[in-house]
N, C-alpha and C positions, 0 to 999 in steps of 0.2 A: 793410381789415385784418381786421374781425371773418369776412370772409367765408372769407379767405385759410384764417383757426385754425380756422373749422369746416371746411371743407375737409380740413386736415391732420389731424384726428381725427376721421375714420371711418373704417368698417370696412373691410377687406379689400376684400370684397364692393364695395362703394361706390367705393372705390378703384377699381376695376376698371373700374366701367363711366364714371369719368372721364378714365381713359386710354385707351376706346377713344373715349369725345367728342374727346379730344383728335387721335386717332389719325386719325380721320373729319373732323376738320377740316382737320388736316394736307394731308390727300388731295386735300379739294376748294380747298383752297389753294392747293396744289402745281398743280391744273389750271386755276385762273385765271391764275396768271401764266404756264402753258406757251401758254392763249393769248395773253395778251398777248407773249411771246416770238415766237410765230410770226408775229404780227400785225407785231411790228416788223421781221423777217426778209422777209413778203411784203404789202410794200404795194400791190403793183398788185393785192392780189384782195380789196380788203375785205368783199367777200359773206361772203367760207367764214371773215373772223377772226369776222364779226359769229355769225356760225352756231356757229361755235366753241365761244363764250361764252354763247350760246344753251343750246347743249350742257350746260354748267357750270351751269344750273339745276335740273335733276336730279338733281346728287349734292348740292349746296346745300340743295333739298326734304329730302332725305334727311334730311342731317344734324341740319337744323332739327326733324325727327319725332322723328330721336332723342335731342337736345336737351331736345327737352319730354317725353320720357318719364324719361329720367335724373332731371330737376328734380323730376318729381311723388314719386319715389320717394328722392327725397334724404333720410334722416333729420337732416340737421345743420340742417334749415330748417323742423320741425315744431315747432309752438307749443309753447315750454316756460316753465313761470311764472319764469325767470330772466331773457328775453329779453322776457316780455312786463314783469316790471317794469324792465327797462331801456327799454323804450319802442317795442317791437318789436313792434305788434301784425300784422295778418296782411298790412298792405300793405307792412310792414318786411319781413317772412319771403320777402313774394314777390320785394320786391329783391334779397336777400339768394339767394334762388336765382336769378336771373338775372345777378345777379354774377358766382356762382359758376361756371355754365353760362358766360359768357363770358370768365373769366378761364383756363379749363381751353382753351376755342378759341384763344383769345391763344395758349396754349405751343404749341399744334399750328399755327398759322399762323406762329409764330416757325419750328419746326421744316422746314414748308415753303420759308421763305423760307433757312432753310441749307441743304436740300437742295437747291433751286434754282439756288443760286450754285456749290453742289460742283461740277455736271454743265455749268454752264458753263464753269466750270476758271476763278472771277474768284478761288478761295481755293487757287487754286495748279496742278497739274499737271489735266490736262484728262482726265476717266475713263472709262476705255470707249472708248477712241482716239478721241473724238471723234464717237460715232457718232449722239449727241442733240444735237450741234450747232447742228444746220437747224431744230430746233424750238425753240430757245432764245434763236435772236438770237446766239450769241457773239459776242463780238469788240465789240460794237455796247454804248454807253452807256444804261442801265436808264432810263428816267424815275423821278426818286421819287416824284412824286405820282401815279401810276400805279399802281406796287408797294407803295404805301403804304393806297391807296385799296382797292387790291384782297385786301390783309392784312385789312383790317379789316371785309373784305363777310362773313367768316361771323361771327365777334364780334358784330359788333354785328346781325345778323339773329337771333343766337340768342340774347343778350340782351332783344331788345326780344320775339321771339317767347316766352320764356319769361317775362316779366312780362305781359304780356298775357292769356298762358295761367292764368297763376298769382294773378293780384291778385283780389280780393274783391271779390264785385260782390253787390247790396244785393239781397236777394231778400223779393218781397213776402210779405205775413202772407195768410195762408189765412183765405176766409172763410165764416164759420159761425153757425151760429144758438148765442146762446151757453147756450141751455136743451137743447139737444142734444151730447151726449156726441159727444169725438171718434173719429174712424174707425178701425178696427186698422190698422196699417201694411200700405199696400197694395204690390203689384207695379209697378216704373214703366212708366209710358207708351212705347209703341212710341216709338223715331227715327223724326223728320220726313223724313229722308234717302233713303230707300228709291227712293219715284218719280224723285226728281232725278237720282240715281242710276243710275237702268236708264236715263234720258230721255241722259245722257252718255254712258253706254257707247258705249248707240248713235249717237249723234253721231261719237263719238270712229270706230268705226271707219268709220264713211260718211265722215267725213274723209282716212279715209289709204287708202281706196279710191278716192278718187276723187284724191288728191293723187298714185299711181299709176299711174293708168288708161293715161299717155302719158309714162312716163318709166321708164327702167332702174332693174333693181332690184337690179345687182351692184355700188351704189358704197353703199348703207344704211346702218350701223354708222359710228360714228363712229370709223375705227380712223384714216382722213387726210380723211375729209371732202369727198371730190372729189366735186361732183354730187349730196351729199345733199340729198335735199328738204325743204325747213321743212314741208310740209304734213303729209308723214309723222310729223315731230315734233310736230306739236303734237295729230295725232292720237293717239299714245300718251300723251299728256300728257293729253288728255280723258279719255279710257280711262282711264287711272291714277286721275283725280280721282272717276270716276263709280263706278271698284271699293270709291276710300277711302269716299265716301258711300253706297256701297249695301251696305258692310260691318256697320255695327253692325245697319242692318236688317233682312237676314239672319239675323245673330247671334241677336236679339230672337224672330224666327221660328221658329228652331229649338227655343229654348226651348220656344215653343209649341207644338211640333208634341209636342214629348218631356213635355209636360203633358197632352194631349190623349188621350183613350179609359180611360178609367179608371186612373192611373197608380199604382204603386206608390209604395212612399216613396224607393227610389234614382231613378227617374224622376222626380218632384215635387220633390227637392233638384236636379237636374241640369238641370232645366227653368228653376228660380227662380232659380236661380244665373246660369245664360247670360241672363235676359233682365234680370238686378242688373247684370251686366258688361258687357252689349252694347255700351255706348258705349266703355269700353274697350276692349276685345279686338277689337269688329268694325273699326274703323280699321285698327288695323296687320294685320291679317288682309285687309281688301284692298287696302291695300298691297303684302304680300307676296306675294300674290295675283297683280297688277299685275307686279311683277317678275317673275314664275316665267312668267307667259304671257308676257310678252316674249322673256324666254328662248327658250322653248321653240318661239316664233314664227322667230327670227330662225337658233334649229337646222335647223328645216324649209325654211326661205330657203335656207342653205348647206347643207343635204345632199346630200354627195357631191363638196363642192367644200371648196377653204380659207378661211375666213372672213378677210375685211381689218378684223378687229379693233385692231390696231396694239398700241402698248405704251402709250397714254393711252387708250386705249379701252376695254384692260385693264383698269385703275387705276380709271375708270370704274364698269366692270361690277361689280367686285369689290367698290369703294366702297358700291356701292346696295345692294347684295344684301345686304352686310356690315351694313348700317342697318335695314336692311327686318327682319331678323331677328333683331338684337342689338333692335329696338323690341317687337319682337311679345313676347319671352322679360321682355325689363325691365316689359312691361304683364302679363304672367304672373305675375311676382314682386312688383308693383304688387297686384294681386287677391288672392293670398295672405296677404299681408300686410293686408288690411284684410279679410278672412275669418277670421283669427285667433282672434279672439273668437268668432265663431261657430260653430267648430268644436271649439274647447275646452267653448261651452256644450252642444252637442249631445254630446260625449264625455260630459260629467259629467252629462247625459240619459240616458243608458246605450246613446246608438248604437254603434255596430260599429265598430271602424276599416275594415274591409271593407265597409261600406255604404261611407263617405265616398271608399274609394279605387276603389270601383267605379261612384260618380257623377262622378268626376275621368275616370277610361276611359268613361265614355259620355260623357261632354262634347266630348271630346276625338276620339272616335270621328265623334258626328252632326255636328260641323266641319269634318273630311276628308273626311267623304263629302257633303257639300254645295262647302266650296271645294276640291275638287279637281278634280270633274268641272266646274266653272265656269273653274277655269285652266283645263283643256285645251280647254273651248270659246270660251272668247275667245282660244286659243294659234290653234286652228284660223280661226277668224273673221278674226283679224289677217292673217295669213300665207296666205289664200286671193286674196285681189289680189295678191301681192307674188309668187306663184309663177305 
């Protein structure tokens, strides 16, 4: 209940991006029980249901990133002396956003679960003459433990993903000679992520090169799944994971490189800044990253032809992309907001608002031009065995 009321009193803002958790849930709801639908519809092929739902892990990821981005920036779950003397200290706060985070997927997997019955026509006249039929099962009696089970796969993933993320973990005391003065606040430490990172990439696409080598490449996309290969899948799924961990690395790098050769002061703020954020920003950066070369892979696959996208595969695409960038933008507004302070100190410093909004355009600048020419070569890398 207490999570429900802080929920209901916030911002606009805040508001917003629990109706697109919710929104995002919906979606990937709505496509686990379209497998389980189709699964009941074609039981002689259990391969492509299992693949299906395979499938279904992808907008799930999704969701779950952007799950734990919303939480982080939730202000109804930051420490305030009312809730801490009510007894709320910060492993209360983290449940408390994780409630939050899976009471909002609850309305979206309710909403699933009514759209789902619409287009079966179980809530009355059958819409669209029928023509989502064959992917529904109609006609055919729902298991409930099935559909119940499968309502509660994003809830309860972004629940326990978001306490996890969020609970208070005991961090050691620094140790020091106590006749020696402590250090001035340093720059942090490069992500460990980096090599693991590139070591995945390239895994990932030596996987779906060689899961290729002897198989058609015009059944790919999940638009009905005929003939697609798992090995393909799981190599964008490497690929994906090696971009998310070679992202803040990156990130970390660039800073440094825009620190390096004698910098000015908009250089020196834009360098310390990216490598303060790097574990922020660089995630969902390749993330997004990861999407856009899929993309862009799977345009070069179908050029010149019609892609068999379908209309769940749609729902799909749009779902992930939808996540990939609604995370990047909330971990944007995440950074600004704990910048605040520092930017009001350096104002009553006597800086420039023009320094400050011309270290935001170089920030922003040496990130497109390091992850852009990286999408289009892992766009190109992916989509060189598939053609």
């Amino acid at each position: 209940m207490l999570a429900l009321r802080l929920a209901r009193g916030g911002r606009p803002l805040v508001q917003l991006r629990r109706l697109l958790l919710a929104g995002a849930s919906a979606g990937t709801g709505f496509l686990l029980l379209c497998a389980l639908g189709w699964a009941m519809g074609h039981p002689e092929a259990p391969g492509e249901s299992a693949l299906r739902l395979v499938w279904c892990l992808v907008p799930l990821a999704a969701t779950v990133q952007f799950a734990l981005a919303v939480g982080r920036t939730d202000p109804g779950v930051r420490p305030r002396s009312a809730l801490s003397a009510a007894g709320l200290g910060p492993s209360g706060l983290a449940l408390l956003a994780a409630l939050s985070a899976g009471a909002a997927c609850a309305l979206g997997s309710a909403a699933a679960l009514l759209a789902f019955l619409l287009l079966r026509g179980d809530l009355g006249r059958l819409p669209y003459a029928g023509t989502a039929s064959g992917l529904l099962a109609q006609g055919q009696p729902l298991p409930l433990a099935g559909v119940v089970t499968l309502l509660l796969v994003v809830p309860g993933a972004v629940a326990g993903a978001c306490w996890l993320a969020l609970r208070p973990r005991p961090r050691p005391r620094p140790e020091r000679d106590e006749e020696e003065p402590a250090e001035a606040p340093a720059p942090r430490p490069a992500p460990a992520g980096l090599p693991w990172g590139i070591a995945l990439l390239a895994a990932g696409l030596a996987v779906e090169a060689y899961a290729r080598r002897s198989e058609d490449a015009s059944a790919l996309l999940p638009g009905t799944l005929a003939g697609s290969p798992a090995g393909v899948l799981a190599g964008w799924l490497v690929t994906a994971v090696g971009l998310a961990l070679a992202g803040p690395g990156l990130t970390y790098q660039c800073g440094r490189v825009l620190q390096a050769l004698r910098p000015g002061a908009m250089r020196l703020l834009a360098g310390r800044v990216l490598q303060q954020e790097a574990a922020r920003l660089g995630r969902p950066l390749g993330v997004l990253c990861a999407v856009a070369s899929a993309a862009f892979a799977a345009a070069a696959l179908y050029a010149g032809r019609e892609p068999r996208l379908g209309p769940l595969g749609t729902i799909g695409a749009l779902l992930v992309t939808g996540c990939a960038v609604a995370t990047l933008l909330t971990a944007v507004a995440e950074a600004r907001q704990e910048r605040a302070r520092s930017r009001e100190s350096l104002l009553g410093l006597g800086a420039a608002p023009a320094l400050l909004r011309g270290a935001v355009a170089l920030r922003a600048g040496v990130l497109l031009a390091v992850f852009g020419p990286l999408t289009w070569l892992v766009a190109e890398l992916a989509a060189l065995p598939l053609t």
